[in-house]
C-alpha positions as CSV (number, residue, x, y, z in Angstrom):
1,X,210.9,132.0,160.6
2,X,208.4,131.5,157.6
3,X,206.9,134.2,156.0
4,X,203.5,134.9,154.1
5,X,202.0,138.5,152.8
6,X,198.7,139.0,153.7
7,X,196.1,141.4,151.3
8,X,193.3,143.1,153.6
9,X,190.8,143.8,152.0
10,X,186.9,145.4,153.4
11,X,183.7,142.5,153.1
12,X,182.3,145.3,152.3
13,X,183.6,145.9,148.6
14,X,182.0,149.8,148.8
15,X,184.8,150.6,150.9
16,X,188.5,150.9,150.0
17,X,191.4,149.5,152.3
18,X,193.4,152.2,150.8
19,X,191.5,154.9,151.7
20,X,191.1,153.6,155.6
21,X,194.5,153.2,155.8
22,X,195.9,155.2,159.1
23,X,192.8,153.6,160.8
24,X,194.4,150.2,159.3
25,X,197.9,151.2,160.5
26,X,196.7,151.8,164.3
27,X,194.8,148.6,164.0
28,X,197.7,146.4,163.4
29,X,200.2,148.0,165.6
30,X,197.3,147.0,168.1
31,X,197.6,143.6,167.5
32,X,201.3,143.2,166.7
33,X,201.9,143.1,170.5
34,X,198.9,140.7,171.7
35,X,200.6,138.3,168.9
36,X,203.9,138.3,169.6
37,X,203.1,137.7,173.2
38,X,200.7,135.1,172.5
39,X,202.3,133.4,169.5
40,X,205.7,135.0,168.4
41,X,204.3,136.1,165.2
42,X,205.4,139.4,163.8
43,X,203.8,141.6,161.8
44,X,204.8,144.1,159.8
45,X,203.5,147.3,159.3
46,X,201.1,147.7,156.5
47,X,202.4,148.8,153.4
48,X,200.5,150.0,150.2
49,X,201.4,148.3,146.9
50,X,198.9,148.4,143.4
51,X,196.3,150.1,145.0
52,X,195.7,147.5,147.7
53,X,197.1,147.1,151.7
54,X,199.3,144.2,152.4
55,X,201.3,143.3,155.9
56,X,203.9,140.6,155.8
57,X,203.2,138.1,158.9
58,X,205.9,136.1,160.1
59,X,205.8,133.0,162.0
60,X,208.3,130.5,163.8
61,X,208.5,127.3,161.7
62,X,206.9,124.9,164.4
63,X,204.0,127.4,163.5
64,X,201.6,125.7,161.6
65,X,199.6,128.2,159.9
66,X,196.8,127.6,157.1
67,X,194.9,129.9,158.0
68,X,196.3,133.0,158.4
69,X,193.4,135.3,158.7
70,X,192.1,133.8,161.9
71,X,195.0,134.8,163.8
72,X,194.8,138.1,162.0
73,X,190.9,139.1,163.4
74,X,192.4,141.5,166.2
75,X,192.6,144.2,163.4
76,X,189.1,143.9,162.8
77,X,188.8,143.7,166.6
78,X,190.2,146.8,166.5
79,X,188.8,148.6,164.0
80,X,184.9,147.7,165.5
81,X,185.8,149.3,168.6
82,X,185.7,152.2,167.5
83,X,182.1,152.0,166.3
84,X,183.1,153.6,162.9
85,X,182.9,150.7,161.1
86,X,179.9,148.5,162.7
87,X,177.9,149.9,159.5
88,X,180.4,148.1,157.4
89,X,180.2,144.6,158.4
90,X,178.9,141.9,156.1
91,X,177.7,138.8,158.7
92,X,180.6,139.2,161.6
93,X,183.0,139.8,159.0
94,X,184.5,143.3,158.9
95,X,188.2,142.5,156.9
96,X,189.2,139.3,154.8
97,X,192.1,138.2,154.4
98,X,193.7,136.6,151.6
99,X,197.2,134.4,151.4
100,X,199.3,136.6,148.6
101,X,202.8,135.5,149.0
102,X,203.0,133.9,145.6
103,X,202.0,136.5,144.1
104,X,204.1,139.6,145.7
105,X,207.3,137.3,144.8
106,X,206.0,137.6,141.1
107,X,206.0,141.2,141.5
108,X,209.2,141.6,143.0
């Protein structure tokens, strides 16, 4: 299995991730299931770290994944259900996602 870290962050920058983050929580248990079923990709639950929320994603090694935030959009799926967060959206973006791996390894 491979392994990337994932940093969520709002589009819209007036909100923090941090402050969100039992909503965030929910949202990716939510789609932990419809990707392992569909994909065998695990997620793990969110975890804070320097003021920002990251969730490790795992993948089988056949897996091709460059982009990682397409596969991740259930959790803003999620999150626009509950029509808390429709305000927040910049375009159809709610969440981005950004490939952190490199970087968590520096911090470990």
């Amino acid at each position: 299995m491979s392994r990337k870290t994932v940093m969520l962050r709002f589009a819209n920058f007036r909100l923090n991730t941090v402050d969100h983050f039992d909503d965030i929580c929910k949202a990716v248990k939510h789609a932990q299931r419809n990707l392992w079923f569909r994909h065998e990709i695990v997620l793990s639950d969110p975890f804070i770290k320097h003021s920002n929320v990251f969730v490790n994603v795992e993948f089988p090694d056949e897996f091709k994944v460059s982009n990682v935030g397409y596969h991740l959009r259930g959790i803003s799926n999620y999150l626009l259900r509950s029509k808390l967060y429709e305000t927040h959206r910049v375009g159809n973006r709610l969440l981005n996602y950004y490939d952190v791996t490199d970087l968590v390894e520096k911090w470990n």
